[in-house]
KOLSE-510564 format. One record per residue (C-alpha): y, z, x; residue in three letters; residue number from 1. Coordinates in Angstrom, 1 decimal, always signed. Layout:
BEGIN
+--------+--------+--------+-----+-----+
|      Y |      Z |      X | res |   n |
+--------+--------+--------+-----+-----+
|      Y |      Z |      X | ALA | NUM |
...
+--------+--------+--------+-----+-----+
***
This chain:
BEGIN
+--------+--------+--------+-----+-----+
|      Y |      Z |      X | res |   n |
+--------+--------+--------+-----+-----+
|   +0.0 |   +0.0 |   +0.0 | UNK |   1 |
|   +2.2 |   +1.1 |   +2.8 | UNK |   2 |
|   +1.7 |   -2.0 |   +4.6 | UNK |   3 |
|   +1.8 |   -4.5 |   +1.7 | UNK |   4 |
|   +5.1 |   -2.6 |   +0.9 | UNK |   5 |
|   +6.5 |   -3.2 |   +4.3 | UNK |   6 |
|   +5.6 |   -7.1 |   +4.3 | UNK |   7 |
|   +7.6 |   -7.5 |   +0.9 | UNK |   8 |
|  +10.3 |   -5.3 |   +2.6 | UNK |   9 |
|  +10.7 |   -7.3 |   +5.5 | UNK |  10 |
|  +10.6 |  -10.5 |   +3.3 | UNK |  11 |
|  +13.2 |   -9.1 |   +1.4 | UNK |  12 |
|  +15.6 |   -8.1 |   +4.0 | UNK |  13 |
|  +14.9 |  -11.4 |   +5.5 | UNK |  14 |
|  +16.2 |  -13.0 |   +2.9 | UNK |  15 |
|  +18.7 |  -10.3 |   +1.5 | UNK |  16 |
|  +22.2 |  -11.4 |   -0.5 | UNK |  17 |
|  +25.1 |  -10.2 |   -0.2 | UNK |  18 |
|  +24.9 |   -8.6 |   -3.9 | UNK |  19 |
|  +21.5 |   -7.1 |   -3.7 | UNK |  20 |
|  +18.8 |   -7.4 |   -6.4 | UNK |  21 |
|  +16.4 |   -5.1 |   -7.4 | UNK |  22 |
|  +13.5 |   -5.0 |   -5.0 | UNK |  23 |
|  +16.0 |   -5.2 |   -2.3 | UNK |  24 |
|  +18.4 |   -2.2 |   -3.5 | UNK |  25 |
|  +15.4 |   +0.1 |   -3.8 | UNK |  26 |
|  +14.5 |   -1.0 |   +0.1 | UNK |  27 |
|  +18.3 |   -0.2 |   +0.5 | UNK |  28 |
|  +18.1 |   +3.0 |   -1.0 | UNK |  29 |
|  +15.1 |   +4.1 |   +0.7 | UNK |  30 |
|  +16.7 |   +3.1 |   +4.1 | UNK |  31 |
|  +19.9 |   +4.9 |   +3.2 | UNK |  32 |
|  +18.5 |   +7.9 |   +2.2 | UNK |  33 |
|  +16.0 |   +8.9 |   +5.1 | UNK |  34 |
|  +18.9 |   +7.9 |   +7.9 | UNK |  35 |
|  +21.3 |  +10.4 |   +5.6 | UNK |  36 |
|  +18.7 |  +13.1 |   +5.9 | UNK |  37 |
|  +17.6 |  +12.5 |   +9.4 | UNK |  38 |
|  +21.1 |  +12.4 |  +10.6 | UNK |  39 |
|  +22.3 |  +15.0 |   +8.4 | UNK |  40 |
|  +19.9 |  +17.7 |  +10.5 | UNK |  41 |
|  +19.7 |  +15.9 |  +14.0 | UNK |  42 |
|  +23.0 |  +14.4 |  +14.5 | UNK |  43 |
|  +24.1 |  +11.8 |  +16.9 | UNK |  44 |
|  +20.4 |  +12.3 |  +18.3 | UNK |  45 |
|  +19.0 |  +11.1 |  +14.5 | UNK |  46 |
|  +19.0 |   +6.9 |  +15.8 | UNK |  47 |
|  +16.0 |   +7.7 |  +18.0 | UNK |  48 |
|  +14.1 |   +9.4 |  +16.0 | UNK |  49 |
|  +14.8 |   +8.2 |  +12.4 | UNK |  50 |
|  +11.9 |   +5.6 |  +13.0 | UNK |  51 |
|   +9.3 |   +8.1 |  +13.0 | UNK |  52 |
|  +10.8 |  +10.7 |  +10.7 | UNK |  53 |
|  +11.3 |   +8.1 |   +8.1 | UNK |  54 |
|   +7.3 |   +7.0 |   +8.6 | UNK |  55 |
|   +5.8 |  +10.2 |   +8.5 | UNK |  56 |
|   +8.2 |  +11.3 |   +5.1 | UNK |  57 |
|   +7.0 |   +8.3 |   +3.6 | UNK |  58 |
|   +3.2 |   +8.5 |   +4.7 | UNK |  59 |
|   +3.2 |  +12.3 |   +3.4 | UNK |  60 |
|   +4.9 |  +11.3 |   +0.5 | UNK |  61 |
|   +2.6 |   +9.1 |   -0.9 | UNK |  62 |
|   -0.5 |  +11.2 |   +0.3 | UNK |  63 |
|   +0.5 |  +13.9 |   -1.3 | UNK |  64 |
|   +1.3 |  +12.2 |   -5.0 | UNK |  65 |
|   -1.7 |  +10.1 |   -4.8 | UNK |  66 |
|   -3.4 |  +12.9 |   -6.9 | UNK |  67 |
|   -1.6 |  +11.0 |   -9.8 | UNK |  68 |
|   -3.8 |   +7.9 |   -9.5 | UNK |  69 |
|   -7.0 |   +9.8 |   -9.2 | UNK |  70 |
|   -7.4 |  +10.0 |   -5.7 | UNK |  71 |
|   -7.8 |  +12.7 |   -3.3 | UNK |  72 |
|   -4.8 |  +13.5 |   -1.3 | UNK |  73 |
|   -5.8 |  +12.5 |   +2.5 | UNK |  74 |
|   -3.6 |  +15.7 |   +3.1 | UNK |  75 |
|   -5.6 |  +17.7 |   +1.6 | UNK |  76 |
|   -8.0 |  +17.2 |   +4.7 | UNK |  77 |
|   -7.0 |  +18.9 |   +8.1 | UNK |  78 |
|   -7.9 |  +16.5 |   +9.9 | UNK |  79 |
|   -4.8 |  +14.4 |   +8.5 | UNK |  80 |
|   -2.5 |  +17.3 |   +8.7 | UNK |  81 |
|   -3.7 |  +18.5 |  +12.4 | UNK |  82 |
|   -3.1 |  +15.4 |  +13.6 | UNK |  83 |
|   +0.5 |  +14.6 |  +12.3 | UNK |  84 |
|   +1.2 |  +18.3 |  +13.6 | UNK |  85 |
|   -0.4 |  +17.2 |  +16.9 | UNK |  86 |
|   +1.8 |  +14.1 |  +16.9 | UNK |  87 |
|   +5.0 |  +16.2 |  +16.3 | UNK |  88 |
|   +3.8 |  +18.7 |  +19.0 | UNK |  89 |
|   +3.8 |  +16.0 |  +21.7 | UNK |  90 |
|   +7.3 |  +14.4 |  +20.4 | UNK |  91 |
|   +8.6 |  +18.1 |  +20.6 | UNK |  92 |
|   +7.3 |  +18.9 |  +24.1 | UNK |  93 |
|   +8.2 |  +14.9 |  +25.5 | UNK |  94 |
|  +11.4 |  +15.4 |  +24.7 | UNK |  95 |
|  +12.0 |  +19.1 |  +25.6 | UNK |  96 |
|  +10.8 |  +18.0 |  +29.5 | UNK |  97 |
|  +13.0 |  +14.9 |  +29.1 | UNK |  98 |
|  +16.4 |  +16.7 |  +28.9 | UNK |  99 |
|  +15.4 |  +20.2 |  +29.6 | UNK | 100 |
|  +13.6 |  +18.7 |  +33.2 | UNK | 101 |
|  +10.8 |  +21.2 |  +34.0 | UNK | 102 |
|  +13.1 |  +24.3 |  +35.0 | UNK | 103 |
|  +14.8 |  +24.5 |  +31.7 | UNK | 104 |
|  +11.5 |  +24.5 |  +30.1 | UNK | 105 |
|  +10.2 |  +27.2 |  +32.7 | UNK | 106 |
|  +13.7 |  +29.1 |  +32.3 | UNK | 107 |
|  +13.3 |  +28.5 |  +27.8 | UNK | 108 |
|   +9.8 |  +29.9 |  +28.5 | UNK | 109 |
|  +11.0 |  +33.0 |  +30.4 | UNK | 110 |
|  +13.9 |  +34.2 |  +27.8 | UNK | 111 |
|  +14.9 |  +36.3 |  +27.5 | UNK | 112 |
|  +12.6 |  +38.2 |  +30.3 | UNK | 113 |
|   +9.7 |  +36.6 |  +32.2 | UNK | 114 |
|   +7.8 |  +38.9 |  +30.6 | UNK | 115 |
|   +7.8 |  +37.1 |  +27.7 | UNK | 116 |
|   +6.2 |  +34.2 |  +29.0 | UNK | 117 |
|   +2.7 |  +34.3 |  +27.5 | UNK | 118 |
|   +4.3 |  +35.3 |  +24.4 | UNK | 119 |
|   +6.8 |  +32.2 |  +24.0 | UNK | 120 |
|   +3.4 |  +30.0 |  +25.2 | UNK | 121 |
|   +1.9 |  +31.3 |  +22.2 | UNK | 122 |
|   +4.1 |  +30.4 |  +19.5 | UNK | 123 |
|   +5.1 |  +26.8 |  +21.4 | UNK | 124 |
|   +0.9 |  +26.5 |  +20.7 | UNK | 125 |
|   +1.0 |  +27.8 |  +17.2 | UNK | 126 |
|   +4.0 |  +24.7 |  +16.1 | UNK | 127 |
|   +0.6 |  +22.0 |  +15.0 | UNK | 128 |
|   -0.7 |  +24.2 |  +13.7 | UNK | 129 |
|   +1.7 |  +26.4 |  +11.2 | UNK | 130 |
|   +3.0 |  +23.0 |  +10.3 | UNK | 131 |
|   -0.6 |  +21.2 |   +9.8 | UNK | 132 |
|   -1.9 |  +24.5 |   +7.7 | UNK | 133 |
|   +1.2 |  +24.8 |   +5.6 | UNK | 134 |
|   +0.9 |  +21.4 |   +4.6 | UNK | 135 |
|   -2.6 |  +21.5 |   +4.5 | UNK | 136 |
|   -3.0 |  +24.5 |   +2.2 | UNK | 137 |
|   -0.1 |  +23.8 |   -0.4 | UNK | 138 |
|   -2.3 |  +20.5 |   -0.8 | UNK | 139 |
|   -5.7 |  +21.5 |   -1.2 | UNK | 140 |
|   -4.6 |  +24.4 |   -3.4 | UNK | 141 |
|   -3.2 |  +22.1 |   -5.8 | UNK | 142 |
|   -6.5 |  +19.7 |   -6.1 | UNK | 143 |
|   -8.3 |  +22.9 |   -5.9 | UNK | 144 |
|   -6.6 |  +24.4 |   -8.9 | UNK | 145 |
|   -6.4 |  +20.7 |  -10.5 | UNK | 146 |
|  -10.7 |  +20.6 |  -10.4 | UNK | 147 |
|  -10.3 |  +24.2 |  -11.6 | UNK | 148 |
|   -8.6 |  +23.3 |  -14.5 | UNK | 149 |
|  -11.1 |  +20.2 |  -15.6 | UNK | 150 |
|  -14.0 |  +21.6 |  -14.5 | UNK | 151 |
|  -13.6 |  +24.7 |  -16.5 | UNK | 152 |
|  -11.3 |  +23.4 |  -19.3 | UNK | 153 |
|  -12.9 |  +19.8 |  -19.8 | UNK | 154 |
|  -13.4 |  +20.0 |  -23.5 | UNK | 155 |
|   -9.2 |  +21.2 |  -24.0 | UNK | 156 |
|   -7.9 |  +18.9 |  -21.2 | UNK | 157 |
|   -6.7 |  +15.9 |  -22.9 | UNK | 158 |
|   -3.1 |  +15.5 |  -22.7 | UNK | 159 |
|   -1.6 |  +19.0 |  -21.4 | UNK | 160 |
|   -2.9 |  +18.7 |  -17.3 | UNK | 161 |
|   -0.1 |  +15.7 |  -16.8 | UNK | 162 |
|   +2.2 |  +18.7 |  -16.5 | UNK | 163 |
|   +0.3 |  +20.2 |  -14.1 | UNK | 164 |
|   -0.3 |  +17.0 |  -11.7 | UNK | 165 |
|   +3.7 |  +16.5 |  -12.1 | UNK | 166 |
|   +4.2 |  +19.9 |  -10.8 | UNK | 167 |
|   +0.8 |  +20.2 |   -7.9 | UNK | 168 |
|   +1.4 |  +16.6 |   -7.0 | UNK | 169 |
|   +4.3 |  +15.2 |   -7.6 | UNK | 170 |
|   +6.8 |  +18.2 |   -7.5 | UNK | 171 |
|   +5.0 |  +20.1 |   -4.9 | UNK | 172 |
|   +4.1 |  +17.4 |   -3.4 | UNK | 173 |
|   +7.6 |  +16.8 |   -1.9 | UNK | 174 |
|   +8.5 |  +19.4 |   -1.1 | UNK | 175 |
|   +6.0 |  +20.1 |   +1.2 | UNK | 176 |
|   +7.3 |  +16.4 |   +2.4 | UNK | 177 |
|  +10.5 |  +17.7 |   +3.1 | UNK | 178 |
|   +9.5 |  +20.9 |   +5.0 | UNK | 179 |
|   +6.8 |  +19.2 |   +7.3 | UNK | 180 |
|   +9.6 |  +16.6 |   +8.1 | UNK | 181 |
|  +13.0 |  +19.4 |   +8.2 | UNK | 182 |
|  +10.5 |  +21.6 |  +10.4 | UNK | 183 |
|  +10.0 |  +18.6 |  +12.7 | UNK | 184 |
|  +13.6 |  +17.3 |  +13.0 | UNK | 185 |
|  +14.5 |  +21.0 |  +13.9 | UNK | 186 |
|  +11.8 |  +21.5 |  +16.5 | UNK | 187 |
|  +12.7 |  +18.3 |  +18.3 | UNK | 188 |
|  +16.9 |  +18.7 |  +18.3 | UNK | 189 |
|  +16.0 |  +22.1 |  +19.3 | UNK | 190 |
|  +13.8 |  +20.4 |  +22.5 | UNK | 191 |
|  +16.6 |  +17.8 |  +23.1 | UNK | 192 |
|  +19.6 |  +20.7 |  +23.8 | UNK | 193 |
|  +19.7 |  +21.1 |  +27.4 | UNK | 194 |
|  +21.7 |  +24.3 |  +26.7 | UNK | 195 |
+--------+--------+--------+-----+-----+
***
């Protein structure tokens, strides 16, 4: 879907008027809105980075809402959520010995004692994976309760779970989009100060 929606995209752009149309203001909008956000939290630093923001939003996005159409949420699995948290780890830590060089990451280790070292090495480990497990378990406990719900209520569950997807799935859904991708943008500006 992502890719097919990309082709069209491209297509579109490719041949965009001046006065857009339809198909082409909602690839306008979509544009607009994830540079707003990305350089709303990073800054002047947001043009590097609003690539991957912008792809892992969308990705997460539409995993998490595809319990709408019936389909397990691929973040419902931690082996999706691990890795996007493994991919933000090494775009955090990249960064951080790109403008910190390796004595500001020795000297952000060491602060505000040295004695803190092992401590400050433990929560730059636990970044994947508070932000792979949050996302993880806001999913799965919404499919989880959603099975609940028609497993044990499958003779009264006609109309009234749609309320209940919009809020697991689509409500819940992104917001959880929005932290994993706030969390991220935070963690890497925070790498790229080389105060």
């Amino acid at each position: 879907v992502l890719i097919g929606f990309s082709i069209a995209a491209n297509h579109a752009m490719k041949h965009a008027s001046e006065v857009p149309g339809g198909f082409q203001n909602v690839v306008e909008l979509i544009v607009e809105m994830l540079d707003k956000m990305v350089h709303g939290v990073m800054g002047k630093s947001g043009d590097k980075f609003v690539n991957y923001i912008g792809t892992i939003f969308i990705f997460i996005l539409l995993s998490n809402i595809s319990g709408l159409f019936g389909l397990r949420p691929p973040t419902a699995d931690y082996g999706v959520t691990f890795a996007l948290g493994i991919m933000t780890f090494v775009t955090i830590h990249f960064n951080k010995f790109k403008h910190q060089k390796v004595k500001g990451v020795i000297q952000g280790l060491c602060d505000p004692w040295p004695i803190w070292a092992p401590i400050n090495v433990i929560g730059d480990v636990a970044v994947p994976i508070s932000l792979s497990l949050r996302l993880f378990a806001n999913i799965l406990s919404g499919v989880v309760m959603m099975a609940l719900v028609y497993g044990l209520l499958s003779k009264i569950a006609i109309i009234w779970p749609a309320a209940l997807h919009v809020y697991f799935d689509l409500f819940s859904g992104a917001i959880q989009t929005y932290v994993f991708c706030m969390l991220t943008m935070t963690y890497i500006t925070d790498a790229c100060t080389t105060e």
